[in-house]
Every structure is written in C-alpha cells, then in structure tokens.
N, C-alpha and C positions, 0 to 999 in steps of 0.2 A: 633200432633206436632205443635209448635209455635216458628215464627221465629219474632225478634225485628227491624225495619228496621230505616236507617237515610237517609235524602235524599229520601225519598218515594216518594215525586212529583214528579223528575229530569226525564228525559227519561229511565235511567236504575231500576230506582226504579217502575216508573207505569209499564213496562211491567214485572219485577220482580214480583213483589206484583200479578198480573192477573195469572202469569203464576203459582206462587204458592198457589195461592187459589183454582185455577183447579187440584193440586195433593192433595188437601185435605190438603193444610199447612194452620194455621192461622197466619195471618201477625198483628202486631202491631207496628205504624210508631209514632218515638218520633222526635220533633223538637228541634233541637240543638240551635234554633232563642230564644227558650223561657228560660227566665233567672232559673226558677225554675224545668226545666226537670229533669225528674227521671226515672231511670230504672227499670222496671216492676221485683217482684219479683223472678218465672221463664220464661223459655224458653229455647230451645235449643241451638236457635243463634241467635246473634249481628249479625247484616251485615250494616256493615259501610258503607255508599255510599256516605253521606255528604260530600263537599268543593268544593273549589273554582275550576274549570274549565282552562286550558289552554287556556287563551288569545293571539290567534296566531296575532293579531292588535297590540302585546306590548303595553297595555297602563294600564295594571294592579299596582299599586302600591306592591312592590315585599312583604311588611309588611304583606298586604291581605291576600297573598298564604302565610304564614307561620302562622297569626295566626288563619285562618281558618283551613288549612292541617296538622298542626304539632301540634301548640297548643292545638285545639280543642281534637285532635285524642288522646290525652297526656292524657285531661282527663278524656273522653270517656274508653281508657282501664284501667286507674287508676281504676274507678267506675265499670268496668265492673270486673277485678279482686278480688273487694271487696264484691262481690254479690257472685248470687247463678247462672247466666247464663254460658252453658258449652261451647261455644263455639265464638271466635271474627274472624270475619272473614274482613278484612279489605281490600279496592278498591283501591290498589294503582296503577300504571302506571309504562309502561315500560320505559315511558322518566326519573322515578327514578333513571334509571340505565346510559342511553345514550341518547341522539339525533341524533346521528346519528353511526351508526355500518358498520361494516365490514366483512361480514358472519354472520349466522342463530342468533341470539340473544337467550343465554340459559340463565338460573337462576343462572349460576357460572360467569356470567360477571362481573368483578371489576365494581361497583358504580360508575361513573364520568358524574353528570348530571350536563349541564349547561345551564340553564335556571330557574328562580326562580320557577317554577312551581315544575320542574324536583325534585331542592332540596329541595324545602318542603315535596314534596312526599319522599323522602327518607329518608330525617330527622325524619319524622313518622313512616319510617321501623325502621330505626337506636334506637327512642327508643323502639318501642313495642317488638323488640328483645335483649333488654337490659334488659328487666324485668325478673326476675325469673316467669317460668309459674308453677301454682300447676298440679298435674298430674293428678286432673280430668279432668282439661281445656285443650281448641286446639287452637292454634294461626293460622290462616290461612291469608298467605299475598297475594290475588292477582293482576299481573299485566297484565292487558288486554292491548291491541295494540290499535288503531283506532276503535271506535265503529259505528257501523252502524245496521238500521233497520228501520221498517216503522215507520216513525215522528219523527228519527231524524235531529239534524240540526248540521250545520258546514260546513266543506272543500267541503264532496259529494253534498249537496242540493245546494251549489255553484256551484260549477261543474256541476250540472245536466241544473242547466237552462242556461248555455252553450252549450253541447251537446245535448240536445232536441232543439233546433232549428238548430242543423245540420250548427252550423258558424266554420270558418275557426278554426282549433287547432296550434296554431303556438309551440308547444313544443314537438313537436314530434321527435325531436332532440336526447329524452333524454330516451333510454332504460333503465327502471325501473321493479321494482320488491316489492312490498308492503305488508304486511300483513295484515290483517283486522280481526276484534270479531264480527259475526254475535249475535243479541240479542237473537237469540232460541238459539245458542251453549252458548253465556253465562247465560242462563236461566237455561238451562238444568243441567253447569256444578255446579251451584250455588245448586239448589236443591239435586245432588247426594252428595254434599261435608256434608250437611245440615244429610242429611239419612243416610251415609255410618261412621261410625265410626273409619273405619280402614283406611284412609287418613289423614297421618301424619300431623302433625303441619309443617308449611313450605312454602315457598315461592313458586308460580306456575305460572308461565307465561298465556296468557290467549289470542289465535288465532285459528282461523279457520285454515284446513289443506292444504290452496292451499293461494298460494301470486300471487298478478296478478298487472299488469304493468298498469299506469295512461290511458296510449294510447288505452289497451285493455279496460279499466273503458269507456275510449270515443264512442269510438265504439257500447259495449253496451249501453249505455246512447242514442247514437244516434238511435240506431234498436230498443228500446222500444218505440219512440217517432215518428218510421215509417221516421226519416230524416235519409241523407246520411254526415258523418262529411267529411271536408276534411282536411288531413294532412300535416303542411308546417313545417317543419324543420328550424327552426331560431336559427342559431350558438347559443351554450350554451352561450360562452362570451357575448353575446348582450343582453342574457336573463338575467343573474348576472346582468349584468350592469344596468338595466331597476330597479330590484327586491330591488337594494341598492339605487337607485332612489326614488321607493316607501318606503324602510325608512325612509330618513328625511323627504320627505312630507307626511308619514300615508296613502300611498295610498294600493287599495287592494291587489296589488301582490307586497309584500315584499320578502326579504330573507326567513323569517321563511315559509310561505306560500307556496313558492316557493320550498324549500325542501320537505315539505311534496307532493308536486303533482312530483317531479323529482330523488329523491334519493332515493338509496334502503333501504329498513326497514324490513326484514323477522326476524321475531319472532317463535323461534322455542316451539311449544306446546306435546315435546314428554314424559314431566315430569306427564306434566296433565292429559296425557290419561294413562301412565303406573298406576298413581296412582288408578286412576277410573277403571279400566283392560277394557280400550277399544282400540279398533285400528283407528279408526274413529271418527271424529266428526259428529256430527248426520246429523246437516245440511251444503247442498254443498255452495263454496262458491258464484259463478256466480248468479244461480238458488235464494237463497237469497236475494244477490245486486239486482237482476234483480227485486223483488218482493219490495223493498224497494220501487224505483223508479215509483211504483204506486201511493205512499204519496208526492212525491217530484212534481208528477205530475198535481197535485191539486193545489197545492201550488202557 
C-alpha cells in the first residue's frame, strides 16, 4: 500500500509518515513550495496536510490563509481527480465550522467560521464538495480539534513552562472543558481510513474521548514536573480586560489566546468511531498529555 503525503515535515506529517512505515504503508511526500510538483501516478491516498497554521498572535496577512488553504487545496483536488489516485483525504479544522460552540460540536453544525484561518479552511471544504466525485474515489474531510503529542508546539508547550515551575495560575476562575487529538489517535485513525474501504466519503470530526478543563492541564503539567501549582481565581472581567489590552499592544495573552485556555470547546468524535466500528479511541487522553510533556520538558 502507498499513501501520497503533503506537509510531510510539519509535526502531523513526521509522526504520520513513522507511524505508517511501521504498518508496512509506503509514504511518498510531494512539496506544494516546488513550482513543477506532480502527482505520482498511483497510490491509494492523497493525505493533504499542507497550509498555513492558525496564527493565534493575529498577525498573519488574511490573503496567506486563503491562498495557501483554499487556493492551493483547489488545485491539489483538481489534479488529484484527473489522475489515477483513489482516495483525498483532506486536514481541515474544526474552527472551519466555529470558534467557539455551545455544546458537543458534531459534523451537522451550520459552518460559521470567524476568523480568516477558520474560512479558508472551509472555503476548501465548500469547494472539494462542490466537485462531482467519480465512484471509484473517496473524499474524506477531516476536522481534528487541538493537536498535541511529543514535539509539538503552541498553546500546551506554553502553558507547560508555566506550570512546570509550579507559579501562581491566576485563571482559575474559569471552569472549562476542552477537547483535544492525541497524535497516536490521529495516526491511528489515518491509517484505518487508508485500509478500510467501507468508510464513506464524508466529513469526520477528529478528538480524543475525554475533554479536560485548562486547570486540570495545570495540575497535571505541575505533577509531571514534581512542583505544586497554586490556584488564584482573578474575576473573569479583569481577565478580558487584560486579554483586549494585549490586542492593541500584540502582547501574549490576547483575546484569541485567551479563549482557547478559558472556553469550552468539546468536539464530539462519535461519527468517527461508528464509521471505524470502534467504541474507543485507542489512546487515553490524560495518560497521552502526560507523556507529551516529557518533549516539552527538554525544551
């Protein structure tokens, strides 16, 4: 079996690529950068992983994300439809759909993404499901939540070298509920989609089976690192106020930031295991994070 990868360097592509060479997959990674890329005659699967990143600092030009995310993806399936590969399986985000929700986020949520990131990603669902598909092919769209695993970077490896020295939490104010994509569960689910034929074309959300609150992330973060954190509850108003402060001046805790470590975001994954016929995700989510947190500790 040989699967096509884009985005092969990225954090979700190198542990992809390792983790599919170990089930006996061959991986072949094309660069979207080189003017003259071509897609290899066969394979089984495209797996799109290419574009541009959520820039939670805002300072991304909004043009970027669209003609990395949408443009690119445009003609990425164009070419992939014109060939002989059966299968696209495309990396899009649940912020395509929301920024922020109000109970379990499923695959039937109306679209209303507000942030340039959000709508390019969507913009590149809106056309890959515009297209007529031939019925040898499978479109697969997934949208994974928050990624984490060892050597990744972002919100957590921030957070971590917070809570490993065990300093004061002043947001403890804010009872949250998060979701989070451990990289063995999206490794895992990549490869069955890849092997299993009878997994419709179709949109599929992409989370581990347990959501856990910032404060509880503290906690842990602090008990890997042998400190004790302490928790000081600082009225949410003073927090906003602070977070719209670091807007105009670009400092680290903005609004956007600040949602993510304080609002709820549960992502519901019960499309993705029906389709796979599993009732679990393989790996837990605590037991994961907690193992993450051994790369962040180096760091």
């Amino acid at each position: 079996m040989k699967v096509v990868l884009t985005g092969a360097s990225g954090f979700v592509g190198t542990n992809l690529s390792r983790y599919l060479l170990r089930e006996g997959v061959e991986c072949e990674s094309i660069n979207l950068r080189d003017e003259d890329w071509q897609l290899p005659g066969e394979a089984q699967a495209l797996i799109h992983l290419a574009g541009k990143a959520h820039d939670t600092a805002d300072l991304a030009d909004e043009q970027e994300y669209f003609s990395t995310n949408t443009d690119l993806t445009a003609k990425l399936f164009d070419r992939f439809l014109a060939g002989n590969i059966r299968d696209f399986i495309y990396f899009s985000s649940v912020k395509a759909v929301a920024d922020a929700v109000d109970g379990p986020l499923t695959e039937e949520h109306p679209a209303q993404p507000t942030t340039a990131y959000g709508r390019s990603k969507r913009a590149a669902e809106e056309y890959l499901l515009s297209k007529p598909l031939p019925p040898s092919k499978r479109l697969i769209i997934l949208r994974p939540c928050a990624i984490y695993g060892a050597g990744s970077k972002g919100n957590l490896d921030l957070l971590y070298s917070w809570g490993a020295k065990g300093l004061l939490w002043p947001l403890a104010a804010f009872e949250n509920k998060r979701s989070f994509a451990g990289i063995g569960n999206l490794c895992y689910i990549l490869h069955r989609i890849v092997g299993d034929r009878t997994v419709p074309s179709g949109i599929y959300n992409i989370a581990d089976d347990d959501a856990l609150s910032t404060n509880k992330l503290m906690q842990l973060m602090a008990e890997h690192a042998s400190k004790k954190v302490s928790f000081m509850k600082v009225p949410p108003k003073v927090v906003r106020g602070a977070a719209r402060l670091g807007d105009i001046f670009k400092l680290p805790l903005n609004s956007e930031r600040l949602k993510k470590l304080t609002e709820d975001y549960v992502v519901c994954n019960r499309k993705i295991k029906a389709a796979l016929n599993i009732t679990n995700m393989p790996d837990n989510t605590e037991s994961s994070m907690v193992a993450s947190f051994n790369t962040f500790k180096k760091n």
